[in-house]
N, C-alpha and C positions, 0 to 999 in steps of 0.2 A: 798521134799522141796517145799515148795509154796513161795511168793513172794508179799508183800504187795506195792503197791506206792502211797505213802502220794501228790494227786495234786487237794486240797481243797483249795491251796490261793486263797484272791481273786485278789492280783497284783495290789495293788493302786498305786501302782512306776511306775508302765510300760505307766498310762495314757492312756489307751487304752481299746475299746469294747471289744476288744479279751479277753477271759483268758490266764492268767499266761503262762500255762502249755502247749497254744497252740500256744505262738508265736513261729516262724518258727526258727530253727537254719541250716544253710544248706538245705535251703529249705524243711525243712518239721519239725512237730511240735515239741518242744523238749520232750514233755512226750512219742513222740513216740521213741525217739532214748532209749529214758529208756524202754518201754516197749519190742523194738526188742532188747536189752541186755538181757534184761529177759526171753525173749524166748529162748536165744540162752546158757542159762543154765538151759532149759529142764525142766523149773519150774512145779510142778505136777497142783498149779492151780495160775493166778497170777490177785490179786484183788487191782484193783484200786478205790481209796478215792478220792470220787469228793466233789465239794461243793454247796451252795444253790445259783442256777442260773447256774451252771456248769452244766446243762444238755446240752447244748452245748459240752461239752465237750467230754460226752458220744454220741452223737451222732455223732461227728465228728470222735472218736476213734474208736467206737465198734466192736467188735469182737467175734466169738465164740469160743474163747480162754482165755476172760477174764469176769471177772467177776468184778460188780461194788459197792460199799456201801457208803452211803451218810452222808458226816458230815455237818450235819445243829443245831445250828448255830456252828460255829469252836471255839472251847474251846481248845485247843493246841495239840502237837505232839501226844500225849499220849490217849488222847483221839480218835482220827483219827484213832488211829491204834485200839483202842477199837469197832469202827465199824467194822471195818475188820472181826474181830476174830469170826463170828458165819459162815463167809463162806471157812475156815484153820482147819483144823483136826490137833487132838494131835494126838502124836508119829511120828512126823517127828520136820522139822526146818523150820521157819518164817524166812524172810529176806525180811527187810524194806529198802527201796529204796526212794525215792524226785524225783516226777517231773520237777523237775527248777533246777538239777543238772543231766544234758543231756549227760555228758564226761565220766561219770564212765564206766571203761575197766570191761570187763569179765573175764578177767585175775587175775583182782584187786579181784572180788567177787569170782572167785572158790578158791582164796585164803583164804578168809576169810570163806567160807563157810565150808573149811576144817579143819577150831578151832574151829568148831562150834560142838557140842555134846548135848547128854541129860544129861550132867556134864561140861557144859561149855557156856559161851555166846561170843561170838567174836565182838568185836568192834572192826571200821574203824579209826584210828585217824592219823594224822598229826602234824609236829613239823612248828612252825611260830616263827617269829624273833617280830611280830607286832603281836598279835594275837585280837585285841581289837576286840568285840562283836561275841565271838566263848565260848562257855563252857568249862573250865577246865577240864584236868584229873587230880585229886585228887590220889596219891599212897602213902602209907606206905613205912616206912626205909626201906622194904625189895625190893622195887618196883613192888608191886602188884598192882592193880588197887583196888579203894574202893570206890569210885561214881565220879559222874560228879557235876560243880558245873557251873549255867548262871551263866555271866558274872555282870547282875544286883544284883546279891544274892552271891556276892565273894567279901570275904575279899581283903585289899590292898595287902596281901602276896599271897593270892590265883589267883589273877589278873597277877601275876609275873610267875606264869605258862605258860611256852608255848606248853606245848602238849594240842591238841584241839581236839573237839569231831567232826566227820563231821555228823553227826546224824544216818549212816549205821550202821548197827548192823544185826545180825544173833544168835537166840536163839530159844530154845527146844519152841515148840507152848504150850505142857499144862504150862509150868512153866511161859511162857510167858502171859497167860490168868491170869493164879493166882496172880501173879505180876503184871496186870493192873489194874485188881479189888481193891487192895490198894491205889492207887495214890491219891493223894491229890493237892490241889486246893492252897492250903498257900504259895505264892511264891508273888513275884513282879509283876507277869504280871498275877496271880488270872486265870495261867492256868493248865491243868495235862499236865506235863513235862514227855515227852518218857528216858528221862535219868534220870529220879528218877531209875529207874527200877535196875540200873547198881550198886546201893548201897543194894540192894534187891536181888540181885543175889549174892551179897557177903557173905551178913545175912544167905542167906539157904543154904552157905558152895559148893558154885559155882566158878569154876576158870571162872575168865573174862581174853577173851587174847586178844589179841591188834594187829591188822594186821595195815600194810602201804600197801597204793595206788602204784602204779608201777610209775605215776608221780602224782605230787600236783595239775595238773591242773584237774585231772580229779573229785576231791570235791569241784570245786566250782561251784556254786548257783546263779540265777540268779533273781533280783530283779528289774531291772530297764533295760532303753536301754543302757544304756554307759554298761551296766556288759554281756549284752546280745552280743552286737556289739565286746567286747573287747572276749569272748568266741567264737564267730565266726570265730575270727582271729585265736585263739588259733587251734580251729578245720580243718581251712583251710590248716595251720603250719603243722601241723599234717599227712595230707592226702598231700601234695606237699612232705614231708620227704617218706614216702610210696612209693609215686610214684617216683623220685629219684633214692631210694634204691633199686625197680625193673628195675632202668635202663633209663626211660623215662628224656629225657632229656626238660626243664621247665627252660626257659629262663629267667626268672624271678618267681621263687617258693614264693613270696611274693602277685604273681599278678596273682592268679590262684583261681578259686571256681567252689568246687564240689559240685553239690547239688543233689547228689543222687550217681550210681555206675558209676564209671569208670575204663573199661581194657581195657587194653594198652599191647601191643604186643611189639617184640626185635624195637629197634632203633626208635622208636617214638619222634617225640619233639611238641613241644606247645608253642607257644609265649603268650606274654605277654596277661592278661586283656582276657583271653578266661571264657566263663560260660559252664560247662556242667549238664544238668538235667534230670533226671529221669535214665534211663541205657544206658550208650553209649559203643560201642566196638571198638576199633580202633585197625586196623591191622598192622602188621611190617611195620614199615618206613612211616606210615602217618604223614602229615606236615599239624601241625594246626597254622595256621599265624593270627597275634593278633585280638582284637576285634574281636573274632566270639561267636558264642550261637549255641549248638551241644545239641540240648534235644532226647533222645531216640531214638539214629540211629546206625547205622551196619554199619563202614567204613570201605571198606576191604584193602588190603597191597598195598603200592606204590602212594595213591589217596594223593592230594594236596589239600587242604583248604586254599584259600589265604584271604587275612583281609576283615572284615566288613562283613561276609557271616553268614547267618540264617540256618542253618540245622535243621530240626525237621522230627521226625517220618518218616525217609527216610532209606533206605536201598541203596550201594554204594556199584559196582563191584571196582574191581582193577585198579591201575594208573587211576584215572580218575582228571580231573583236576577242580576245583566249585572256582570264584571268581573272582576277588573281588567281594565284595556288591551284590553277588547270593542269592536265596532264594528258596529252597528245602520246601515245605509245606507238610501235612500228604497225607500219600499213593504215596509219589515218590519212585521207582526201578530202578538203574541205573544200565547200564552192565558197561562192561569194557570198559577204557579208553573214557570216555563221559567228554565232555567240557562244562560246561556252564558258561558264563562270567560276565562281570559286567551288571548288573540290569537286570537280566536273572532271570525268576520265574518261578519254575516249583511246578504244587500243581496234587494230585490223578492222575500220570502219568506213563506209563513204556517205559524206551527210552532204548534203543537196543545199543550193542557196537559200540562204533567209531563214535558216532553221537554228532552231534556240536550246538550249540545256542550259538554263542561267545558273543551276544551285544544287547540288550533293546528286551526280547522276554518275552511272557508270553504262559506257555504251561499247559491248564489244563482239565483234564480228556480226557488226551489221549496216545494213543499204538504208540507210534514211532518206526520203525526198524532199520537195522543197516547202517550205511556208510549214514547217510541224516543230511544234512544241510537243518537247518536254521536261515534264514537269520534274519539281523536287524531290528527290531520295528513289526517280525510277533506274531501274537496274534492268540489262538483257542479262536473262539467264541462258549463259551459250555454254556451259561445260555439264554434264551430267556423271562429270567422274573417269571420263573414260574418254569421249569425243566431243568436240564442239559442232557447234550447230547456229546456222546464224539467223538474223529476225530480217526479216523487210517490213520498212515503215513507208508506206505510200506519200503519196503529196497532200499536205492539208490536214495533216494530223492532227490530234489535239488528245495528250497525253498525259491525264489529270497526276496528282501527285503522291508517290508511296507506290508505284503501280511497277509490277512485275511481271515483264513477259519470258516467258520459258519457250526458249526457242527447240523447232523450227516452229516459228509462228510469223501471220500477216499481217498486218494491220491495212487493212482497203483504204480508199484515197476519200479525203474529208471524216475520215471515222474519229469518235470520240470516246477515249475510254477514261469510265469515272477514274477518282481518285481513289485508292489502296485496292485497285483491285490486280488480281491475281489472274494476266491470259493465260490461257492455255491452248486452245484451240483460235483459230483465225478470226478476227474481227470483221465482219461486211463492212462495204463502205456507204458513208453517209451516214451510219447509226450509232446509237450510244450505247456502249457494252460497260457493264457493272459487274464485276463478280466476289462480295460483299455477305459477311457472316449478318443475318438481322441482329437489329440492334432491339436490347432487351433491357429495360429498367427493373429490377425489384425491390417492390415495396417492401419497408420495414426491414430491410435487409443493415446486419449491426457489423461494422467491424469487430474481430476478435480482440478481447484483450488480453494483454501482457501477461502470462503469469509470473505472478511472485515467487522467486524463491525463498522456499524455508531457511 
């Protein structure tokens, strides 16, 4: 079975430099949620139809899994898919797919790909109550299928039809070749129509069979942003029911987006208005509390994410507590039960269990150990303009607050360094290091005042 996808529009609805086929649904491009469908039914080769100026697209795609053929200029469905056909081999089955329809289940296609024969052609359709601007299915007294009919080129009793074609289709590749080579151009829109084919498959004494989608959201097509925006929701709808039905409790399943994988372990919950992207894990009993952004991190069982908190590319021990308004940057390791509190930044770090940054710290490209505080408004100073340079903090620290270490510097195991002071050089351990302007009172000493002007 090979695997065609027609994403040669060029998108004059969306208003937008991007192509069609590359604005994002769930964070990532909708021709790719059709292409990983199509992997994920083992396709023997799967060739996507781009269009002229679409190399963008290929470029942005590419793969050495797919293969690509160019309709320039776009003459219609039928035509599209006539590029395709010199890189598909006869003696299997073609199955045509649409980039700007991102929802289709795999479910929905190995169904359909199983009426599919070198004595049959399977078409996708759906029943609509509105069906205006969708092609008819045309059947005989007996309800057979006998072609498709656009909506521009349908009689007033033909228009009263509501079974509609969704353009999926699944048929024998030689028959399918010999069948495109006929098409004609004589229609309303003066283009080769891929559903001519479906009255041509009847002629050569072919059963057409007619599969349904597992739901109707999954054939709809995107054209514009309101269609785009309104299938996002659809999609989000979707993956909040998922997640649910494993259990995860989603305090609001309306105010939640996944934009890539998420698993979720027993007793999990999620407040409102959370992002998650790329692959995130969460362990048993993590509590993600609202407004937070969780891109590609490893949260393990018991840890608390309270509101307004940034996680990225961070790996997270057990019961550990991040927030509010914390910020986890790429290459953080946290052990167990690690605190970091509000306007706490931790970036390229590894802090050691039991260690605390409860209030306004920023810690970066450094080794912290276990049982070590610190304190309020302390900063590692790791950039000198030019290279970074990172701090180690021993076990048992104790790191008063205002205190600035200018890395590469130590800090020894049990060492204490006062508040506002300024390392520079390595701290022993066991001892209390200050390094502190004397503090000086002067008497009689008058604020200036104001002069008047003339």
């Amino acid at each position: 079975m090979d695997v065609i996808i027609l994403a040669a529009g060029q998108g004059k609805r969306m208003r937008s430099v991007l192509p069609k086929v590359l604005q994002p649904l769930a964070g990532k491009p909708m021709l790719a949620h059709v292409i990983d469908t199509a992997r994920s039914l083992e396709a023997g080769r799967i060739v996507v139809v781009y269009g002229h100026g679409g190399e963008v697209v290929r470029d942005a795609l590419n793969a050495p899994d797919l293969a690509w053929a160019r309709q320039d200029p776009p003459q219609g469905t039928g035509h599209a898919v006539q590029q395709a056909m010199p890189l598909v081999e006869d003696g299997g089955i073609a199955l045509v797919l649409y980039g700007d329809v991102p929802l289709i289940g795999a479910a929905t296609l190995r169904r359909l790909l199983a009426a599919a024969s070198e004595q049959s052609l399977a078409l996708l359709t759906v029943g609509m109550d509105k069906p205006t601007g969708y092609g008819r299915i045309l059947r005989d007294e007996a309800g057979r299928v006998q072609r498709i009919v656009e909506e521009k080129d349908a009689t007033p009793a033909e228009r009263l039809v509501q079974e509609v074609n969704t353009g999926i289709l699944a048929a024998p590749v030689a028959r399918l070749r010999q069948w495109l080579s006929q098409l004609r151009n004589d229609n309303a829109q003066g283009e080769y129509y891929l559903t001519d084919i479906i009255a041509m498959a009847v002629a050569d004494g072919l059963e057409v069979i007619t599969a349904q989608p597992d739901a109707f959201e999954e054939t709809l097509g995107v054209n514009n942003k309101t269609q785009l925006a309104e299938l996002e929701r659809i999609h989000q709808k979707n993956i909040a029911r998922r997640l649910t039905d494993e259990g995860v409790t989603l305090i609001d399943p309306a105010r939640i987006d996944v934009r890539g994988e998420l698993i979720c372990g027993r007793d999990v919950e999620i407040d409102v208005n959370c992002v998650f992207e790329g692959r995130v894990e969460l362990g048993d009993g993590v509590r993600i509390g609202a407004n937070c952004v969780v891109v590609n991190a490893r949260i393990a069982a018991g840890t608390k994410i309270k509101p307004f908190s940034h996680i990225e590319d961070t790996v997270m021990g057990e019961a550990c507590i991040i927030g509010p308004y914390a910020r986890t940057r790429p290459g953080t390791v946290l052990g167990q039960d690690v605190h970091l509190g509000n306007f706490v930044e931790v970036k390229n770090s590894v802090i050691a269990d039991h260690s605390k940054a409860n209030h306004l710290a920023y810690v970066g490209d450094a080794d912290i150990g276990q049982r070590v505080n610190v304190g309020a408004g302390t900063i590692t100073c790791n950039y000198d303009g030019v290279n970074k340079f990172r701090t180690v903090i021993e076990d048992d620290v104790f790191i008063g607050s205002d205190t600035q270490l200018v890395a590469p510097v130590r800090v020894g195991q049990g060492a204490t360094l006062g508040a506002g002071t300024t390392l520079t050089k390595d701290a022993p351990a066991g001892q209390l290091t200050v390094s502190r302007a004397r503090q000086v009172s002067v008497p009689g000493w008058q604020r200036p005042e104001k002069i008047k002007k003339s």
